[in-house]
DRENSE-161898 format. One line per 5 residues: number of its first residue (from 1); their letters; for each residue x, y, z of C-alpha. Coordinates in nm, 2 decimals. Layout:
<nutors>
NUM	a	X Y Z  ...
</nutors>
This chain:
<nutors>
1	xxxxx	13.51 5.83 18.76  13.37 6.08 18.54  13.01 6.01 18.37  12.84 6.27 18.12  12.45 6.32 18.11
6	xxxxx	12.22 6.25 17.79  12.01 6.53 17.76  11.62 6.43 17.61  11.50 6.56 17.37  11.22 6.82 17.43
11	xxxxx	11.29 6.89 17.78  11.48 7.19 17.93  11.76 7.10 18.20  11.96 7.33 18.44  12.26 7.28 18.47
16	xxxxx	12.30 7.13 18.15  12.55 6.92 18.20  12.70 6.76 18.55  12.97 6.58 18.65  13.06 6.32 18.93
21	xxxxx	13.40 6.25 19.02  13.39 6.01 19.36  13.10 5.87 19.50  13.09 6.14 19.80  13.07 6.40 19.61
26	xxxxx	12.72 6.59 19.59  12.58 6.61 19.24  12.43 6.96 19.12  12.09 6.96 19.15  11.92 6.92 18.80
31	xxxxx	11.58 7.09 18.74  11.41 6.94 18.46  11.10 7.12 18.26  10.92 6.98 17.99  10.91 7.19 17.67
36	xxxxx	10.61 7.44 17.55  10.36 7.22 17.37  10.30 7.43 17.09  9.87 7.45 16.97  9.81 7.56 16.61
41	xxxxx	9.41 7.64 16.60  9.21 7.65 16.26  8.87 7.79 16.20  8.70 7.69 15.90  8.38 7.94 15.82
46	xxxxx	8.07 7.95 15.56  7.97 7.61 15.42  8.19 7.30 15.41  8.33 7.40 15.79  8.25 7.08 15.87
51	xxxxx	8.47 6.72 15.81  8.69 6.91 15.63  9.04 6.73 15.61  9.32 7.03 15.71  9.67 6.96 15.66
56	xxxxx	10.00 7.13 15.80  10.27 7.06 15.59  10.64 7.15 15.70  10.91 6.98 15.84  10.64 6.73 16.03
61	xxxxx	10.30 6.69 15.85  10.03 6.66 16.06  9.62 6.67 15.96  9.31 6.57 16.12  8.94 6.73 16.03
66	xxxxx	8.75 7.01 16.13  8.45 6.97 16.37  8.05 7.12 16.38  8.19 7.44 16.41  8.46 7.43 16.16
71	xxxxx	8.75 7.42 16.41  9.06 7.16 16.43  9.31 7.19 16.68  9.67 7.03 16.64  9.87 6.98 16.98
76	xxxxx	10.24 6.95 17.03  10.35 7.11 16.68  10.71 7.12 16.65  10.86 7.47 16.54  10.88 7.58 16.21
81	xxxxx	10.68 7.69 15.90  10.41 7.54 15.74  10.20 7.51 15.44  9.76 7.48 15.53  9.57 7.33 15.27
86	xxxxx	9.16 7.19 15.32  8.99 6.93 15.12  8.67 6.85 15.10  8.49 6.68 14.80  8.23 6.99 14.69
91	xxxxx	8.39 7.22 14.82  8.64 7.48 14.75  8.84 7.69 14.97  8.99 8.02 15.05  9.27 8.06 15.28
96	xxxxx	9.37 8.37 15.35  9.70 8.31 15.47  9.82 7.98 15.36  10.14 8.00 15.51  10.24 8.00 15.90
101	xxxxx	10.53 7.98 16.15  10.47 7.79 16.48  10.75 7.96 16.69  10.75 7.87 17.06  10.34 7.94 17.11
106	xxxxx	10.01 7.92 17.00  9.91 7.99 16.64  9.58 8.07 16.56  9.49 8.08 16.16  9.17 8.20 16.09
111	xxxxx	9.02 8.37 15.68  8.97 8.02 15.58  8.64 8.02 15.39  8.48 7.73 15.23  8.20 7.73 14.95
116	xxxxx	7.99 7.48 14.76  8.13 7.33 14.42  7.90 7.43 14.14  7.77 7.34 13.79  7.65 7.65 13.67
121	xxxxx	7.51 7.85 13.37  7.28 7.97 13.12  7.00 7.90 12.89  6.93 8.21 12.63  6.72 8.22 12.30
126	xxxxx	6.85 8.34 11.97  6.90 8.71 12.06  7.09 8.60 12.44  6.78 8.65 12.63  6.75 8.43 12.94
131	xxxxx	6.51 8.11 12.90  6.33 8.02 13.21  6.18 7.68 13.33  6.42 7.45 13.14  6.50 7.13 13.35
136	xxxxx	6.90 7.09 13.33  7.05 6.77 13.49  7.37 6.68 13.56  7.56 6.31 13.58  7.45 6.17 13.86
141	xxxxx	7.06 6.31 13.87  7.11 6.67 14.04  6.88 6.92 13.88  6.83 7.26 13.89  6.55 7.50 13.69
146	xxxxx	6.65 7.79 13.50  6.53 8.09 13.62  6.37 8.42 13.47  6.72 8.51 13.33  6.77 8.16 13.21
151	xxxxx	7.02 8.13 13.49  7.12 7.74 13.67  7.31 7.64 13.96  7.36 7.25 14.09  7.58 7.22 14.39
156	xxxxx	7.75 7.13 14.60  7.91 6.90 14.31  8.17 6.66 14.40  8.51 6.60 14.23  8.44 6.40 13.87
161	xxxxx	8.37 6.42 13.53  7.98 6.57 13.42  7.77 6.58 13.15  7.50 6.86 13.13  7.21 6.81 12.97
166	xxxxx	6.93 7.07 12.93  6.51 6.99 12.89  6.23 7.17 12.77  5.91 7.11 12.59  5.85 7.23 12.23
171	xxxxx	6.29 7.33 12.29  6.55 7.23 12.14  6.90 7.26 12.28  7.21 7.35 12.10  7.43 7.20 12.21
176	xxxxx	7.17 6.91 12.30  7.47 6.79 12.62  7.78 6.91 12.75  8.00 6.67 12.83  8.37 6.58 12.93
181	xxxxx	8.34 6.89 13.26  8.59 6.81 13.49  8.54 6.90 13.85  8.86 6.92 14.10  8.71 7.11 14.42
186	xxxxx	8.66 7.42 14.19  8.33 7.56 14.04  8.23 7.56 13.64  8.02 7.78 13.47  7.96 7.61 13.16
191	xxxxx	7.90 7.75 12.77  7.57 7.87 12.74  7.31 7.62 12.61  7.09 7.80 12.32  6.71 7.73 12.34
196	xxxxx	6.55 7.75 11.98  6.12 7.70 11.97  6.09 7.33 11.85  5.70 7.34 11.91  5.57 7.05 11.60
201	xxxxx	5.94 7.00 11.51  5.94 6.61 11.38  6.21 6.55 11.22  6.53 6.77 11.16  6.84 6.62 10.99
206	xxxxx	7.15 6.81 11.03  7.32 6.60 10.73  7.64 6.69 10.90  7.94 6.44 11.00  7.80 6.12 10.75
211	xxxxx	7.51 6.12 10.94  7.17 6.11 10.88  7.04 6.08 11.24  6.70 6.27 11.35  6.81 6.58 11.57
216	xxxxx	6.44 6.59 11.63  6.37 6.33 11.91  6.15 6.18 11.68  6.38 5.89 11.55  6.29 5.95 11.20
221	xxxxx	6.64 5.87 11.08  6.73 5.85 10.70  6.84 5.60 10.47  7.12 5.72 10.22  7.10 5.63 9.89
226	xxxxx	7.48 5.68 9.89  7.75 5.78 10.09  7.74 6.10 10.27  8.10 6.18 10.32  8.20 6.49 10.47
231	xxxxx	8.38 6.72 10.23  8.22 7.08 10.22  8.27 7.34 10.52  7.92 7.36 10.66  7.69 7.69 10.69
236	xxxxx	7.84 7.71 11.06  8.21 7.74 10.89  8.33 7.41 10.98  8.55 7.25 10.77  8.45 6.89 10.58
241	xxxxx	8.15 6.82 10.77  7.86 6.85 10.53  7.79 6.69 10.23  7.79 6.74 9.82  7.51 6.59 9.69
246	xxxxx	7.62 6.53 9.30  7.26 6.51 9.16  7.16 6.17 9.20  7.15 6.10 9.57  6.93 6.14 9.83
251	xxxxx	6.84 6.06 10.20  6.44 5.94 10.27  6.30 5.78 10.50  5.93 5.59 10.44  5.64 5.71 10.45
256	xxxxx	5.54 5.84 10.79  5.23 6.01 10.97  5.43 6.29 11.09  5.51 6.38 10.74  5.17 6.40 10.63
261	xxxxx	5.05 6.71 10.65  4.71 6.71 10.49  4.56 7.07 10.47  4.69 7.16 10.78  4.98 7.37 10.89
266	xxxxx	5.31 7.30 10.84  5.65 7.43 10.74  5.99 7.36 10.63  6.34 7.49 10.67  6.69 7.42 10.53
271	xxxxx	7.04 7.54 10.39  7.14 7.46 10.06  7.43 7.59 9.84  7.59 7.53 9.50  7.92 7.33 9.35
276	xxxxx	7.90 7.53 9.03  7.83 7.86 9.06  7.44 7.85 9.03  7.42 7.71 8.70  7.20 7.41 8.69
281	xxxxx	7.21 7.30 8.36  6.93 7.05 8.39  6.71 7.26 8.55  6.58 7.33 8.90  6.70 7.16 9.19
286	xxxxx	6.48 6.96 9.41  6.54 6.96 9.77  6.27 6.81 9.97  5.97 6.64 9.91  5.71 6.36 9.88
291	xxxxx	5.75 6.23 9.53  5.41 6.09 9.37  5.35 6.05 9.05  5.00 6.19 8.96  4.71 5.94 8.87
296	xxxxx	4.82 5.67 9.09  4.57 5.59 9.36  4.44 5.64 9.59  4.27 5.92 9.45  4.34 6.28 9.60
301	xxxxx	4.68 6.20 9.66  4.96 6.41 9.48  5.31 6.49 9.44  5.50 6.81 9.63  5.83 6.90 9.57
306	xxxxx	6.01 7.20 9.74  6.36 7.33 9.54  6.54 7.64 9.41  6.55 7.68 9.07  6.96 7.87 9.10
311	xxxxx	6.98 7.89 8.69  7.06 8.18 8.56  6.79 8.24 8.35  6.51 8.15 8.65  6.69 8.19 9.00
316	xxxxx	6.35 8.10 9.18  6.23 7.89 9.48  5.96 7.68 9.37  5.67 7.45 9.57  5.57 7.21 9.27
321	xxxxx	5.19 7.10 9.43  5.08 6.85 9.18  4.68 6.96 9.14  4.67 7.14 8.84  4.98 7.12 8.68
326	xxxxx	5.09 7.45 8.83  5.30 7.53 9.13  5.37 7.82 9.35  5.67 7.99 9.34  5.90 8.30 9.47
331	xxxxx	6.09 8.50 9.20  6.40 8.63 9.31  6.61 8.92 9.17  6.88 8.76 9.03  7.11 8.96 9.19
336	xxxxx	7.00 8.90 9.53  7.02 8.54 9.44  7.38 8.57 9.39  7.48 8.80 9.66  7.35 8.67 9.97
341	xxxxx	7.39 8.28 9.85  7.40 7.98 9.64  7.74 8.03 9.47  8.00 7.74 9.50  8.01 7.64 9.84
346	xxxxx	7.82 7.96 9.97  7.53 7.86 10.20  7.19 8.02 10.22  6.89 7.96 10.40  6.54 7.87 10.30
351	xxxxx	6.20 7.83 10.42  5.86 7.78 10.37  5.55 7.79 10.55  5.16 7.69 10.49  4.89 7.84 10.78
356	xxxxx	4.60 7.61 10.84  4.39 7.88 10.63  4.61 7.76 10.30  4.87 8.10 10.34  5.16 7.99 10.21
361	xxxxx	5.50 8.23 10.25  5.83 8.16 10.09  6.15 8.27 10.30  6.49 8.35 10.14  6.81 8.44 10.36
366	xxxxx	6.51 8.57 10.64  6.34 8.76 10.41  5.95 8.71 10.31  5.91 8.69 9.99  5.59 8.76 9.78
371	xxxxx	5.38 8.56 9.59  5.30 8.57 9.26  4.93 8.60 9.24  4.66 8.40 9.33  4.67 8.12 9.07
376	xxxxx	4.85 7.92 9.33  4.60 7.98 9.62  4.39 7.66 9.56  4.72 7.45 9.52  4.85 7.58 9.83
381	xxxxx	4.51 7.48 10.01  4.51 7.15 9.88  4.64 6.85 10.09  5.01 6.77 10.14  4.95 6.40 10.21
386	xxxxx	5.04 6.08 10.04  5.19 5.76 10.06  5.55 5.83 9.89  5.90 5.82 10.03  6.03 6.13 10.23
391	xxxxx	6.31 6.25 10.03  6.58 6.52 10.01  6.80 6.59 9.74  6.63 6.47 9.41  6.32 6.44 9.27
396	xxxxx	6.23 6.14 9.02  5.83 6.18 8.87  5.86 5.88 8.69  5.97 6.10 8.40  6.25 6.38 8.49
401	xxxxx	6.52 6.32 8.76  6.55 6.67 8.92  6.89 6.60 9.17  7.05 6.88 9.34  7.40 6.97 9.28
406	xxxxx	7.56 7.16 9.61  7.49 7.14 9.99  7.17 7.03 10.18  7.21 7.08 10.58  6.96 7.12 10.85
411	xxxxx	6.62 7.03 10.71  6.36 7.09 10.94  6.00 6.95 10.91  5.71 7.07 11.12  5.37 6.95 11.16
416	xxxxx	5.08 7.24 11.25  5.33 7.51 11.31  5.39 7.81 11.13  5.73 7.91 11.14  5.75 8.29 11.20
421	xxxxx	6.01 8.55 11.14  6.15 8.55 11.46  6.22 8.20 11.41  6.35 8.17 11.12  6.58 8.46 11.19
426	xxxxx	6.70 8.25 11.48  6.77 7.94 11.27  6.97 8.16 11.05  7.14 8.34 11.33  7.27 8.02 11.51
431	xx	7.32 7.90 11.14  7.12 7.56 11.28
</nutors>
């Protein structure tokens, strides 16, 4: 009788195959080995070496995680080529060969590198210099501080979705968050966050989107008289996002302390532009102000009004102070007027300021301009309290409706600062 021999698999026989014919016949001795069990060695280095999950991907996957001293070991590997990849949440890796071949003996794969996950970035000022000491925080709670460049760094960060959000007194932030930064074992460095001085900043309204929310902090949001539908590119250049007043709307918001400014410092800022060509037929605009019509008590109280007088004939900004019957204003060339702004749809930016000491300064596309005299001088001094309506966009004494025709965006109110050139050159620059 003739029988044949299975041979197992992963053993080594000699001979390999051996036959029996009779039972007094002597068999040929059979010398059985087992097989080379095959160790592939990985060594993980810098930080994340340890639990790091390391996979071998071929024929036969096989994974297990590193140790203390970033090293895994896999035993018994079958032959063939594989595939490493490491994951870790927070980490990222580098592999320097990511692709082996186990052949009959022991593979050892070294060059893999692993490195925190970071959040990281930068906080600059108007002209892209570094703003240190701002408080950034991530979802979650990490922080970080900004440094003397204005550089962050939160890690290690693991895999999700963040929001950024920078903090600073007297700072505000544009953007004020970053949001929607997804994080797959790979490092961000975000867009940088711009810090603009916001020291006695109480109330800024971008009028941008159909909103009249406070960009301030302060929660002084407005009412609108009427809707504020997006339908004018804005000064930044984006497309239906800020509104056309049409003369007889406005946005206020009630009487509030932080609006009073009494004879103390203060100053304004804003955009405005016109939807026909500069030619106010009914005469100058109003933008902001604190209505009050003059005699009504309580005594010492009176109406201001800041607008821009864009006729041809005028083409002024004007500060109507309500003491005398006069108010301070800065004649502009007419040209100027109509080359740097207030043509249809063309933005310019405005500002005005009033020192503690009753100096009052009139700004026009960055640019101080002078004042006419010194007939104003005791109006400018006088106080800039009462108990009217904050309002922007038209002015109603009780006997003339003054409404602006064109674009409002980004008023600004703040209470016992003087805005400087710097600053306003910033506001212009970031078009904010």
């Amino acid at each position: 009788m003739n029988e044949r021999f299975s041979i197992a698999a992963g053993y080594d026989f000699s001979p390999v195959e051996g036959t029996v014919d009779g039972a007094d016949v002597d068999v040929p001795e059979i010398v059985v080995t087992q097989a080379l069990v095959v160790e592939v060695v990985l060594t993980i280095t810098g930080d994340g070496k340890e639990n790091a999950l390391v996979t071998l991907t071929g024929d036969v996957v096989y994974s297990d995680t590193t140790n203390a001293d970033g090293l895994v070991v896999f035993t018994g590997v079958a032959d063939g080529e594989y595939t490493i990849t490491v994951a870790q949440d927070g980490y990222s890796y580098y592999i320097d060969e990511p692709t082996g071949e186990v052949a009959g003996e022991d593979l050892v794969i070294g060059g893999i590198i692993g490195s925190e996950v970071t959040l990281s970035g930068q906080v600059v000022d108007g002209t892209d210099a570094g703003i240190e000491g701002v408080l950034v925080t991530i979802t979650g709670g990490q922080t970080d501080t900004t440094d003397v460049d204005g550089n962050w760094s939160i890690g290690p960060v693991v895999d999700g979705t963040y929001t950024v959000t920078p903090a600073k007194a007297d700072t505000e932030f544009i953007p004020t968050s970053q949001s929607a930064l997804s994080v797959a074992r790979a490092s961000i460095v975000t867009d940088d966050f711009v810090g603009v001085g916001s020291s006695g900043l109480v109330l800024h309204w971008p009028l941008l989107g159909g909103s009249s929310t406070d960009a301030s902090g302060k929660g002084h949001d407005g009412t609108i008289s009427d809707s504020l539908a997006g339908d004018m590119t804005d000064p930044a250049g984006v497309t239906n996002n800020a509104h056309t007043f049409t003369g007889s709307q406005s946005v206020w918001i009630a009487d509030h302390a932080d609006l009073d400014f009494g004879t103390g410092a203060f100053s304004l800022a804003f955009w405005a532009c016109t939807t026909n060509g500069g030619a106010i037929t009914a005469g100058p605009g109003s933008i902001v102000g604190k209505n009050k019509v003059s005699g009504v008590s309580p005594a010492g109280e009176y109406k201001w009004i800041l607008g821009v007088d864009a006729r041809a004939a005028s083409r002024n900004i004007r500060l109507w102070q309500d003491v005398s019957t006069t108010y301070v204003t800065a004649l502009l060339a007419m040209a100027e007027m109509a080359s740097g702004g207030l043509g249809t749809g063309v933005w310019a930016h405005f500002a005005f300021t009033r020192s503690a000491t009753g100096v009052c300064q009139i700004y026009y596309q960055g640019t101080v301009h002078e004042l006419p005299g010194d007939a104003f001088v005791a109006d400018c001094a006088a106080s800039f309290s009462n108990d009217r309506k904050f309002n922007v966009g038209l002015m109603d004494d009780g006997t003339d409706i003054y409404g602006w025709k064109g674009g409002i965006a980004h008023v600004r109110v703040y209470k016992g600062y003087v805005l400087t050139e710097s600053d306003v050159a910033t506001l212009i620059a970031l078009k904010i």
